[in-house]
N, C-alpha and C positions, 0 to 999 in steps of 0.2 A: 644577204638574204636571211629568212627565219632559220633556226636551225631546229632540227627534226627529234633531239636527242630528249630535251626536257621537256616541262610544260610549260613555258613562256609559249611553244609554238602554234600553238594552241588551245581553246577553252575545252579540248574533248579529252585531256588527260587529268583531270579533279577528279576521275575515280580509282587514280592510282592504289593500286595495292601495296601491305604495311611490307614487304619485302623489299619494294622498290625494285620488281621488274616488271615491263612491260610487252605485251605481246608482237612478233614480227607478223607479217603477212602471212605467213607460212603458219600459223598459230604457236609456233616456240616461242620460248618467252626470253627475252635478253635480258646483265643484268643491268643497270642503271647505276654507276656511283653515286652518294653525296658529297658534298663538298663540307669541310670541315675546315674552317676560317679560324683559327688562333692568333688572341694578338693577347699583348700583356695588360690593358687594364681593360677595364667596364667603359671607358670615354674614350677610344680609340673605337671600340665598337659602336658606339654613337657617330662616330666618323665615317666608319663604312658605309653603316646603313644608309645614314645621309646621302652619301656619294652612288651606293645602290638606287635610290631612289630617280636619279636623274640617268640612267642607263635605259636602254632599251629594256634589262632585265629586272627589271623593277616589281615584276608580277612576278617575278619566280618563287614558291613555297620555302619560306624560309623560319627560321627560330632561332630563340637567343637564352642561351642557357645561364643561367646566374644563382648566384646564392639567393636564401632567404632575405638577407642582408637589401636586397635590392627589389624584391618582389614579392613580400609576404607582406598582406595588406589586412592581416589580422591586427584588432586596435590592441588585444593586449599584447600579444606575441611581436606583432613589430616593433613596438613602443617599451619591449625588453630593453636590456646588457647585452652581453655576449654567447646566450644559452637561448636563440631564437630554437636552434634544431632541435636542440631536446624539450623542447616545450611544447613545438608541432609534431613530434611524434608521440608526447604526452596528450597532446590533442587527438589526434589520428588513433590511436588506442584506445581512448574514450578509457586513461585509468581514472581521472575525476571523475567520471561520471559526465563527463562535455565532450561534445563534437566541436572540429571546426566546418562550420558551416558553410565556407568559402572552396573548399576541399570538394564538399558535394556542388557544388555549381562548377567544376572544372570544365563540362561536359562545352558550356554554355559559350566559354570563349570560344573554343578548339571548334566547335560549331560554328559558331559568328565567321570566321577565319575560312573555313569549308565554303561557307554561303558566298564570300565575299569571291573566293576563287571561279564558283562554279557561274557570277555573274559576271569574271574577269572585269572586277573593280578592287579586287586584290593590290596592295600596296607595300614594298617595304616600311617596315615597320622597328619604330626603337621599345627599350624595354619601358621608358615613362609610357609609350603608346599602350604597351600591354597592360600597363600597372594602371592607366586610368580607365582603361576599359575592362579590367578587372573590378574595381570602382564602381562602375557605373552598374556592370552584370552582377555585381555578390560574387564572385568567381576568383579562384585561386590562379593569380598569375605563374605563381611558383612551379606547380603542377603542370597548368594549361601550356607553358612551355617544355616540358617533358613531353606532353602529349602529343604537341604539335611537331616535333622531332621524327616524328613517325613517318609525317607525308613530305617532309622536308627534305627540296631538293641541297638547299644550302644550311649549314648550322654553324652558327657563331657563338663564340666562346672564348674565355678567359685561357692562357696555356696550359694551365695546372690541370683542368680537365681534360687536355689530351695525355699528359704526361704522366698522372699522376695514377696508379694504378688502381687506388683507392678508390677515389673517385669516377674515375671511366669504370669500373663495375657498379658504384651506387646510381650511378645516371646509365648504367646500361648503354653506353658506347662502347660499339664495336667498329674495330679499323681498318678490321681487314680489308683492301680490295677497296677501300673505300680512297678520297682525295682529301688531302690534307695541305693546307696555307697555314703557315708559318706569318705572319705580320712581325719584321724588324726580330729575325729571329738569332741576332747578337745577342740577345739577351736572355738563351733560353737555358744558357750555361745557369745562370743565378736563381732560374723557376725549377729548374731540376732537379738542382742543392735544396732549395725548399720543399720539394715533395720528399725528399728522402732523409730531410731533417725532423729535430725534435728540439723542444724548449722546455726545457725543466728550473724548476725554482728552489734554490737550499729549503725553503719548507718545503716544498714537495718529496725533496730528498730523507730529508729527519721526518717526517709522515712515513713516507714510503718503510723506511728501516727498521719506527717502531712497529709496522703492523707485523714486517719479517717479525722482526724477533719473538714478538707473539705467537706468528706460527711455528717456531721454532720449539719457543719453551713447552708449546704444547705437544710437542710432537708430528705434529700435520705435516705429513710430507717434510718432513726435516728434509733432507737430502736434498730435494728440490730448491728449498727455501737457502739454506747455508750459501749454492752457489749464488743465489741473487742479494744476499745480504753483505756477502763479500765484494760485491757489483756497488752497491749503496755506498757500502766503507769508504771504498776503495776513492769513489769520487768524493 
């Protein structure tokens, strides 16, 4: 039978509230978990979704969170190196004097997605789906998926943003209370070592030591500086 809990049961829960709980008979409100879906790459999530779509749960509110890497469809900013994020928050900031203008059409997807629900023609969906309908709207995929995280009873995701501390506060995931899937999670030993690692370069390191010793000779917080320069040495 339908089950009572989410909104698959129904097309009369698309006005879910951003807390995600919903009212009992009694007018108390219960709370609702989300489901938090971790697997290790971007194309295993492609697998899901796929396999979602052929479920009875196929219309359930879901999102898929990714780097700019995979969903920033600005032509200079995507068509970067490796400095996508600091260039869309160079955008977002308007320090050149530029907007991104895909930014302000966020509103556009995460509405499209609403509309689609509340005619229950809602459809699992992969991140190429978002990215060409981002395309098609002027609309920031990158965003429109943060946003859509909101009414989202399931959220799918790379491990690192569950694990990684950094990250689950710039994407604002909170776990409390919440459900969490693991996908093949043998491997979560070697994403954990990477969220609490760090890569440095011997020029990073002789940069690093000349700038210490600069603040050294000048006196700036010497103190401070000696014990980090002896850090530099030492490696």
């Amino acid at each position: 039978g339908s089950c009572t809990e989410c909104s698959c049961s129904s097309g009369k829960d698309t006005g879910k509230d951003t807390s995600n709980t919903k009212k009992k008979e009694n007018g108390d409100r219960i709370f609702i978990p989300k489901i938090f879906f971790g697997t290790r790459t971007h194309k295993q999530i492609s697998q899901i979704t796929r396999e979602l779509k052929r479920t009875v749960h196929s219309s359930v509110p879901m999102t898929i969170l990714s780097s700019r890497d995979y969903t920033c469809i600005h032509p200079v900013v995507s068509s970067s190196g490796s400095n996508k994020n600091e260039m869309c928050v160079e955008l977002l900031e308007g320090k050149q004097g530029k907007s991104c203008l895909y930014y302000h059409g966020v509103h556009k997807l995460s509405e499209h997605h609403a509309v689609q629900s509340a005619h229950r023609m809602y459809q699992a969906w992969d991140i190429e789906d978002l990215v060409g309908l981002g395309k098609k709207l002027r609309a920031c995929p990158y965003f429109a998926a943060r946003e859509l995280m909101v009414g989202a009873d399931i959220v799918f995701c790379p491990y690192n943003y569950l694990l990684d501390p950094q990250i689950r506060e710039s994407m604002e995931i909170k776990l409390k209370d919440q459900v969490v899937i693991l996908d093949e999670a043998h491997n979560i030993e070697d994403c954990a070592r990477e969220s609490v690692s760090y890569g440095v370069t011997e020029c990073q390191l002789r940069a690093a030591r000349e700038e210490l010793d600069f603040m050294i000779s000048n006196n700036i917080r010497k103190k401070d500086h000696e014990a980090l320069q002896a850090v530099c040495c030492s490696l």
